[in-house]
ZAKOL-853428 format. One record per residue (C-alpha): x, y, z; residue in one letter. Coordinates in pm, whole numbers, padded with zeros to 5 digits. Each point is the difference from the previous one (the first is absolute). Layout:
N
@east:X, north:Y, up:Z, type:A
...
***
This chain:
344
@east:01096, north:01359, up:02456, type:X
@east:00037, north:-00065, up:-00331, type:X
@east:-00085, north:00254, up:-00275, type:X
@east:-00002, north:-00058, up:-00454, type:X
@east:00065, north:00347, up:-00141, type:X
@east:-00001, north:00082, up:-00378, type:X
@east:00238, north:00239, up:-00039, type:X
@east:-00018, north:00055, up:-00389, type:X
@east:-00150, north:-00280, up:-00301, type:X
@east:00126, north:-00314, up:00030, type:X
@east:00151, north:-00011, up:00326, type:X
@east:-00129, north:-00049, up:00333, type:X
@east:00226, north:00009, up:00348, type:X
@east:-00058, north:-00151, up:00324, type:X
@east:00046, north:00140, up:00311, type:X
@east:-00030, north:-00043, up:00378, type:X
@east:-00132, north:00275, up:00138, type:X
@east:-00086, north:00082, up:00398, type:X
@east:-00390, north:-00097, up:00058, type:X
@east:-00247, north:00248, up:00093, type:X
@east:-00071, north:00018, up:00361, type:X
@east:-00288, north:00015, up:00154, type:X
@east:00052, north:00263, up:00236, type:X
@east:00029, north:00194, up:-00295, type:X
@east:-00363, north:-00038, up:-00121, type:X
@east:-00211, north:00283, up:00013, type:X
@east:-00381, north:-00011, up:00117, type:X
@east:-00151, north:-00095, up:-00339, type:X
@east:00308, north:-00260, up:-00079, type:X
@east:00015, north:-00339, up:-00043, type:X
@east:00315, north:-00246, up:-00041, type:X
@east:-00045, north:-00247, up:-00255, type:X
@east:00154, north:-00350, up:-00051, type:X
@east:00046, north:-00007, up:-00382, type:X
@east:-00127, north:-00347, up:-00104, type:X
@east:-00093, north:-00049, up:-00363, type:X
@east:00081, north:00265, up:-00287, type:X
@east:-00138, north:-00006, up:-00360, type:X
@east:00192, north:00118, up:-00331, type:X
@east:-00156, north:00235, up:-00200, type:X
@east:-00004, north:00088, up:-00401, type:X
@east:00073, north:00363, up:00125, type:X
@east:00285, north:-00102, up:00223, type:X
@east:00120, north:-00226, up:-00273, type:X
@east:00018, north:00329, up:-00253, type:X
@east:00225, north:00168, up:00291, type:X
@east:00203, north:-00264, up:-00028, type:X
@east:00062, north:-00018, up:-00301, type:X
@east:00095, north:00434, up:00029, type:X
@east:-00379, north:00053, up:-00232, type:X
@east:-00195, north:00152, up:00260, type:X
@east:-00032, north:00351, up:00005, type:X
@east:-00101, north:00070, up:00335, type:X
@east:00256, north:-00223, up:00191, type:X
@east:00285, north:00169, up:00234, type:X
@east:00292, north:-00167, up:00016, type:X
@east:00148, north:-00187, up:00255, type:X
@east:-00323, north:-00120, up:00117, type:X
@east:-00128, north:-00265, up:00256, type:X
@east:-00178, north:-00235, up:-00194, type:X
@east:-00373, north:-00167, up:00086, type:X
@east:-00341, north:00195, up:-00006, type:X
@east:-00225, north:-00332, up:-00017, type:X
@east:00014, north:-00220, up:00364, type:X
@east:-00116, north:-00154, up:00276, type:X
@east:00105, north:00060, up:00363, type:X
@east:-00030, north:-00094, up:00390, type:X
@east:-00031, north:00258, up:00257, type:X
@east:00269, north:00048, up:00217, type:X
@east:-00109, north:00264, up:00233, type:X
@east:-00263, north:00308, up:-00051, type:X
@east:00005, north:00379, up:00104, type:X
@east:-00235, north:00089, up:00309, type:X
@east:-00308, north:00123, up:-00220, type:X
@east:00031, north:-00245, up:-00266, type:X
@east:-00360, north:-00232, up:00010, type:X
@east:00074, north:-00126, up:-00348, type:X
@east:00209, north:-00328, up:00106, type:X
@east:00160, north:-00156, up:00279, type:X
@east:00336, north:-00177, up:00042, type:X
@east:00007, north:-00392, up:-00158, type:X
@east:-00308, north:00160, up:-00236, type:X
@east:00091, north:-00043, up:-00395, type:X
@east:-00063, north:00315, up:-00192, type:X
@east:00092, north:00162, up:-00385, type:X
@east:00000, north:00363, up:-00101, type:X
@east:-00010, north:00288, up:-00230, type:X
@east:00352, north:00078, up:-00166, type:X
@east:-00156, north:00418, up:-00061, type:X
@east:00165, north:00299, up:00169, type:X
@east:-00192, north:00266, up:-00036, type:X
@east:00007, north:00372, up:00130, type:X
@east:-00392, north:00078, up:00133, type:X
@east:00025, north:00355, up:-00096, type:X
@east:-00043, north:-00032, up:-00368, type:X
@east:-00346, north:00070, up:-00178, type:X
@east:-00019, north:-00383, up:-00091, type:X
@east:00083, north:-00120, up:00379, type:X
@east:-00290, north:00227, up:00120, type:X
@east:-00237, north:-00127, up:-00193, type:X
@east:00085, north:-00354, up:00037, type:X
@east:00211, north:-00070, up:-00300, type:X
@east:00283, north:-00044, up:00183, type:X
@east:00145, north:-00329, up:-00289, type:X
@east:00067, north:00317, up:-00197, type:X
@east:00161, north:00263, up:00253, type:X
@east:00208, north:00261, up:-00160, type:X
@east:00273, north:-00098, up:00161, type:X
@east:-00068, north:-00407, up:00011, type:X
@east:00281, north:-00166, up:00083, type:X
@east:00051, north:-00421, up:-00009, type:X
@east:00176, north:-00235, up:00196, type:X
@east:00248, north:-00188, up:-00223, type:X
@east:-00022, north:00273, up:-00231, type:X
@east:00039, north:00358, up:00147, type:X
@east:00082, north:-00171, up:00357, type:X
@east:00166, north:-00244, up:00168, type:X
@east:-00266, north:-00356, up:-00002, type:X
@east:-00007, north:-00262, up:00204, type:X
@east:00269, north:-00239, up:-00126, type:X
@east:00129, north:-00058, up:00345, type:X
@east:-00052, north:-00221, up:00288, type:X
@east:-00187, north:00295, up:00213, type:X
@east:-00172, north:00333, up:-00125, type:X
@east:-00213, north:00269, up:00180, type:X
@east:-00316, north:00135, up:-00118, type:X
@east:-00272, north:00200, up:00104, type:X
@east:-00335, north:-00121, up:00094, type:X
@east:-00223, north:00210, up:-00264, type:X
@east:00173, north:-00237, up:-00276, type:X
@east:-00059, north:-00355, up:00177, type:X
@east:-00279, north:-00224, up:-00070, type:X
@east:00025, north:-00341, up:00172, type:X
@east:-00078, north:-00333, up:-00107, type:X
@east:-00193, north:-00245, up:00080, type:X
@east:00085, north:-00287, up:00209, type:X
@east:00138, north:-00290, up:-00237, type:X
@east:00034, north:00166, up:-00307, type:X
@east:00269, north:-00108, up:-00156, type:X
@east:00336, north:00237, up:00018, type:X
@east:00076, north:-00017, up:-00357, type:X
@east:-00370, north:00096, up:-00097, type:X
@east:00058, north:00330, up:00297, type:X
@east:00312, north:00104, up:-00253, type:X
@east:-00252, north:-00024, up:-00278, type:X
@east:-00237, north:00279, up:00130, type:X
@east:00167, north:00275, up:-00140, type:X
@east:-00077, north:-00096, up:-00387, type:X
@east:-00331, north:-00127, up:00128, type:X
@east:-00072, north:00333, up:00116, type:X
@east:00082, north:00128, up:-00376, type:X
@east:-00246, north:-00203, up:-00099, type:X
@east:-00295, north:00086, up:00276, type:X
@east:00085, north:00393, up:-00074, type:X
@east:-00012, north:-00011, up:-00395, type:X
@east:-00349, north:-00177, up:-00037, type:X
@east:-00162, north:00246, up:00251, type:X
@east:00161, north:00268, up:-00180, type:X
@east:-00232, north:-00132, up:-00320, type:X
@east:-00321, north:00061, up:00196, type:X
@east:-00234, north:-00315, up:00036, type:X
@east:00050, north:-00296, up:-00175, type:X
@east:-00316, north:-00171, up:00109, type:X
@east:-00140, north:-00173, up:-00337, type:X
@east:00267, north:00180, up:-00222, type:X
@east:00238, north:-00190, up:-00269, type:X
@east:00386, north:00031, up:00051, type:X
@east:00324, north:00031, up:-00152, type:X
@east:00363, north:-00040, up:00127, type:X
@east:00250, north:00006, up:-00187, type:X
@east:00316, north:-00157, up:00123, type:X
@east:-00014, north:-00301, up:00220, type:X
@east:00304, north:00066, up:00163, type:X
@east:-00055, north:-00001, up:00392, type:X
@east:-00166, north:00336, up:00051, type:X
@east:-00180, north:-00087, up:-00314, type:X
@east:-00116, north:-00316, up:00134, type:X
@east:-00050, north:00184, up:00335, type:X
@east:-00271, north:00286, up:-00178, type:X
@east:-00179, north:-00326, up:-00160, type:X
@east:-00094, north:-00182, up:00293, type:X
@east:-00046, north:00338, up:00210, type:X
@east:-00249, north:00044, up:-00331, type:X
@east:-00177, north:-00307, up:00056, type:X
@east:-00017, north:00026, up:00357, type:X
@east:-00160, north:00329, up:-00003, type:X
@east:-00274, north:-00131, up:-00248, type:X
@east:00098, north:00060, up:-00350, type:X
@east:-00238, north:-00271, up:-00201, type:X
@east:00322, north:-00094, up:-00230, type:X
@east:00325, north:00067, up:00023, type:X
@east:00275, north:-00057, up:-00286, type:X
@east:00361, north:00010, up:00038, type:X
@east:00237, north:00032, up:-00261, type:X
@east:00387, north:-00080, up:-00070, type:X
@east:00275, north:-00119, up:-00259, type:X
@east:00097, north:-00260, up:00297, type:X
@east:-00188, north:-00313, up:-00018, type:X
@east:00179, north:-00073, up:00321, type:X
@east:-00157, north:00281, up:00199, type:X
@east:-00334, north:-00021, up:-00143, type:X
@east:00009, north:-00411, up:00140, type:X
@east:00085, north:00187, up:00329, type:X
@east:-00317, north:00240, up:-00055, type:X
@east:-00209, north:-00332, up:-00040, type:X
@east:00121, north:-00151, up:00348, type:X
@east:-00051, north:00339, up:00169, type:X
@east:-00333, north:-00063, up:-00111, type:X
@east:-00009, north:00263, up:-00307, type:X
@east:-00233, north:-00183, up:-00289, type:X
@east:00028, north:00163, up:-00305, type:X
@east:00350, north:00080, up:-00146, type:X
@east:00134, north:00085, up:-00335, type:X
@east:00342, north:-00007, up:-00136, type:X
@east:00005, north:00298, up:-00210, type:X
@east:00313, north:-00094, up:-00203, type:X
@east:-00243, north:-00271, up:-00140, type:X
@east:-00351, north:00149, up:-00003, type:X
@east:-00031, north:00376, up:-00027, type:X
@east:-00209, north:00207, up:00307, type:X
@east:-00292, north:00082, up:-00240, type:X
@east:-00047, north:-00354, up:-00070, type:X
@east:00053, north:-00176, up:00359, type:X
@east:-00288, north:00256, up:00104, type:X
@east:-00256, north:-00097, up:-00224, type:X
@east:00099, north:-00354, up:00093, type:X
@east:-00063, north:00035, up:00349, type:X
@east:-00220, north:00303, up:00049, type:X
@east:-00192, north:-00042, up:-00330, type:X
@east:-00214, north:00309, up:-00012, type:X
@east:00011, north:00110, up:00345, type:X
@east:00306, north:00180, up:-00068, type:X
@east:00231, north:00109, up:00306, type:X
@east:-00047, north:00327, up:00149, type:X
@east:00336, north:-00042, up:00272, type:X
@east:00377, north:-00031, up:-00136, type:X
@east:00296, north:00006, up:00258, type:X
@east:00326, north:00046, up:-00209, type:X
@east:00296, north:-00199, up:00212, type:X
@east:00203, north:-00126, up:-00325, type:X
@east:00203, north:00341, up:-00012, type:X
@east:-00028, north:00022, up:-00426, type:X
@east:-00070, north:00192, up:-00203, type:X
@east:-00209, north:-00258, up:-00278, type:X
@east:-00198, north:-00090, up:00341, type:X
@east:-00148, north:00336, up:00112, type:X
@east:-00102, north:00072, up:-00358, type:X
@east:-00156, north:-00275, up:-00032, type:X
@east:-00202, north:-00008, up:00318, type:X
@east:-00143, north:00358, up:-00121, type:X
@east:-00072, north:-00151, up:-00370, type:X
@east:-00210, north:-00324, up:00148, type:X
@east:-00144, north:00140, up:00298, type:X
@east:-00346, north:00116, up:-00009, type:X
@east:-00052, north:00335, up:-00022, type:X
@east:-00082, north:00249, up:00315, type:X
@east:00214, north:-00219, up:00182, type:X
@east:00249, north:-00002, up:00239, type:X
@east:00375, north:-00133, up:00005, type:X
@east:00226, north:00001, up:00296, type:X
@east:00351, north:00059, up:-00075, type:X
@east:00248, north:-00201, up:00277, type:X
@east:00284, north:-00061, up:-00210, type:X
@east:00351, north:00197, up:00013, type:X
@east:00125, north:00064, up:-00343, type:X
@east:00334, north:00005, up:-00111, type:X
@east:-00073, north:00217, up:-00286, type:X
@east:-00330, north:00217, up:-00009, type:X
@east:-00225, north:-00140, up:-00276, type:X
@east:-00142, north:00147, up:-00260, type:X
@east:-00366, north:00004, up:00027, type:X
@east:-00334, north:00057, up:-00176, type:X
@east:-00150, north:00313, up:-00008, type:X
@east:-00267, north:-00134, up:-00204, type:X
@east:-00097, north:-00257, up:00213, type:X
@east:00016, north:00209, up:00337, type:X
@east:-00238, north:00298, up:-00082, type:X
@east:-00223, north:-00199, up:-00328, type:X
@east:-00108, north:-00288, up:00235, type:X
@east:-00003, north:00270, up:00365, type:X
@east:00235, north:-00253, up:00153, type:X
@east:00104, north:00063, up:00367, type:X
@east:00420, north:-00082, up:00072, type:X
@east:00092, north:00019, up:00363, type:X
@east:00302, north:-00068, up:00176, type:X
@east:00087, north:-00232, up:00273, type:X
@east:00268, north:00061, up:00261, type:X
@east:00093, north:-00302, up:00215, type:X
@east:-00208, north:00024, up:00285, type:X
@east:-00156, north:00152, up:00363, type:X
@east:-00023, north:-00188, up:00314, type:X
@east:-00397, north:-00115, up:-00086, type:X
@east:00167, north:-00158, up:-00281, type:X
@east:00210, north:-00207, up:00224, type:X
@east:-00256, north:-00084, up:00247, type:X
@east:-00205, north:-00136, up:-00322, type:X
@east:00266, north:-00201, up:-00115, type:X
@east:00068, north:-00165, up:00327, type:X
@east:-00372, north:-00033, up:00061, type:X
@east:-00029, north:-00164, up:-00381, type:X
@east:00315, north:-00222, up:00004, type:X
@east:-00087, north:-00137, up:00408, type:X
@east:-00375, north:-00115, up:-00158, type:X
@east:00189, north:-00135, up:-00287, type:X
@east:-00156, north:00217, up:-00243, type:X
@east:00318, north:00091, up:-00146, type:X
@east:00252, north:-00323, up:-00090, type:X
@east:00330, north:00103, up:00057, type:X
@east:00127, north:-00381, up:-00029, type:X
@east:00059, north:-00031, up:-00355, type:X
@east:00245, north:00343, up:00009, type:X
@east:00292, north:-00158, up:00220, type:X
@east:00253, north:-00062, up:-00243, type:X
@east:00328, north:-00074, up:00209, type:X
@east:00118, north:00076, up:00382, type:X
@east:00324, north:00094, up:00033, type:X
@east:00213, north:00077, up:00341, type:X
@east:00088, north:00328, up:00110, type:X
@east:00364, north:-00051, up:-00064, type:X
@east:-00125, north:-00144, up:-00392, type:X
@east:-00199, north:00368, up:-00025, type:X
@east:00257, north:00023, up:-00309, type:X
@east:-00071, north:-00342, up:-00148, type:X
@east:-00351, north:00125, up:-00023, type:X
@east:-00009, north:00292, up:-00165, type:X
@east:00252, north:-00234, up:-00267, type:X
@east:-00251, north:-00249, up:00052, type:X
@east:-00292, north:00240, up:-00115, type:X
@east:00197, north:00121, up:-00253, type:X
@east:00055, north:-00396, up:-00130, type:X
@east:-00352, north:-00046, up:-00019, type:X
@east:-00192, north:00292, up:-00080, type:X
@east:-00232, north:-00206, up:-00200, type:X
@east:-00078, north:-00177, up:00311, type:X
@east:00088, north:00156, up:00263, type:X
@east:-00342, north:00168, up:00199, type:X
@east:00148, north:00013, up:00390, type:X
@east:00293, north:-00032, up:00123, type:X
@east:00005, north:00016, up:00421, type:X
@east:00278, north:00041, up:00207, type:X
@east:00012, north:-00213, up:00349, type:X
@east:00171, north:00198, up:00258, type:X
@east:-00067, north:-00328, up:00191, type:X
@east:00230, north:-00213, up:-00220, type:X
***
């Protein structure tokens, strides 16, 4: 089968490799057809050798879509010809976070296409505690899209109800644009996203995201009293990554409130004492994701809830996997998707 490895920045290697066999799968095992895989802003920083975290050589691809090949005796989750995505987390279980659930931060976490070999290849193995399968006719590209989805279904629960509340993101990249309409969805009475990109904030619009500010033209403080007028905002999710942004979410946002950070910075910012104790503010973390969140995000995106339509920037064969990550790299300014078509 074939196989795209990234053995150090800037170059990836393909292989054939022998294809898992099915007599090899163990009880809780299935065989996957690869399908559909989605490019990622992290996967694009190990690419370019800036991610920390990444182990090099590496099998690339932790966002896809598959087909069932065959299933382990006890597995009830799918059946062969069923079409099925899944959770990129290795975790240990014996950890103080895996026994009380938080398993998206395990001590020892480890992530495919990061710490592990992904799922860049025509067949991969996982275990059934990681699946969650799709609904009949959903489009493949939108099944390799459920992993940032799933970002964006864990982060807004992670601000506590959002039912009547105001709301911030900043960033309108496509986890930022991801939180906003997970915002919306889960009742937030306005939501406002924010960029220096007109191009992604016309993308917001057609995902269905209102209000939208170009900060680089109107400052936070004033887009809020534009659209919120006195109401305030008591919600910020920080997805821009900067510095200027976080600061100014604690500046604008009301105080007592919450923000959400989602965001992985290159450089820690410097931040507001002031702000964080004077106005009681509350700032959490968020850390990609547990398998409710994927259930939510299929559940959202099948009921078309979530608009994942606007995001698909390019397709690109497997055999072009290069092209796209040059591709990406062409167009950042545009650039919100990129699949690959293991079909092509």
């Amino acid at each position: 089968m074939r196989q795209v490895i990234l053995t150090k920045p800037k170059n990836l290697e393909f292989r054939e490799v022998p294809s898992p066999s099915t007599g090899d799968l163990k009880d809780n095992q299935l065989l996957l057809n690869i399908k559909r895989i989605g490019i990622c802003g992290s996967e694009i920083h190990s690419y370019h050798g800036l991610h920390p975290a990444t182990f090099y050589p590496v099998v690339q691809g932790h966002e896809y879509s598959a087909q069932v090949v065959a299933v382990g005796k006890n597995v009830k989750i799918a059946q062969p010809g069923d079409f099925v995505t899944a959770r990129p987390q290795l975790v240990c279980g014996e950890c103080n976070p895996c026994k009380r659930g938080q398993y998206n931060v395990c001590e020892h976490l480890r992530v495919q296409a990061f710490q592990a070999d992904g799922a860049a290849q025509d067949y991969f193995v996982i275990d059934e505690d990681r699946v969650v399968k799709l609904p009949e006719g959903i489009s493949l590209d939108y099944g390799a899209m459920v992993e940032p989805a799933a970002v964006g279904a864990h982060s807004t629960s992670r601000a506590g109800d959002l039912a009547g509340k105001n709301v911030v993101v900043t960033g309108a990249g496509a986890i930022g644009n991801l939180v906003a309409q997970f915002a919306i969805a889960r009742g937030a009475k306005k939501v406002l996203i924010t960029d220096i990109s007109d191009i992604r904030l016309d993308i917001a619009k057609q995902c269905g995201i209102e209000n939208t500010l170009n900060v680089a033209k109107t400052p936070l403080k004033e887009g809020v009293r534009e659209i919120f007028g006195d109401g305030g905002f008591q919600v910020g999710f920080e997805v821009a990554g900067i510095e200027s942004s976080v600061r100014s979410l604690m500046e604008c946002i009301e105080k007592g409130s919450t923000i959400v950070i989602v965001a992985v910075f290159a450089k820690d910012p410097a931040l507001s004492m002031f702000y964080l104790g004077e106005h009681e503010l509350t700032i959490t973390g968020s850390m990609m994701y547990r398998h409710e969140d994927f259930e939510t995000a299929v559940d959202m995106i099948s009921k078309g809830k979530i608009n994942l339509e606007p995001f698909i920037s390019n397709r690109f064969s497997f055999e072009d996997y290069d092209k796209a990550y040059k591709y990406i790299d062409e167009n950042r300014a545009t650039a919100m998707k990129v699949i690959i078509n293991l079909d092509k």
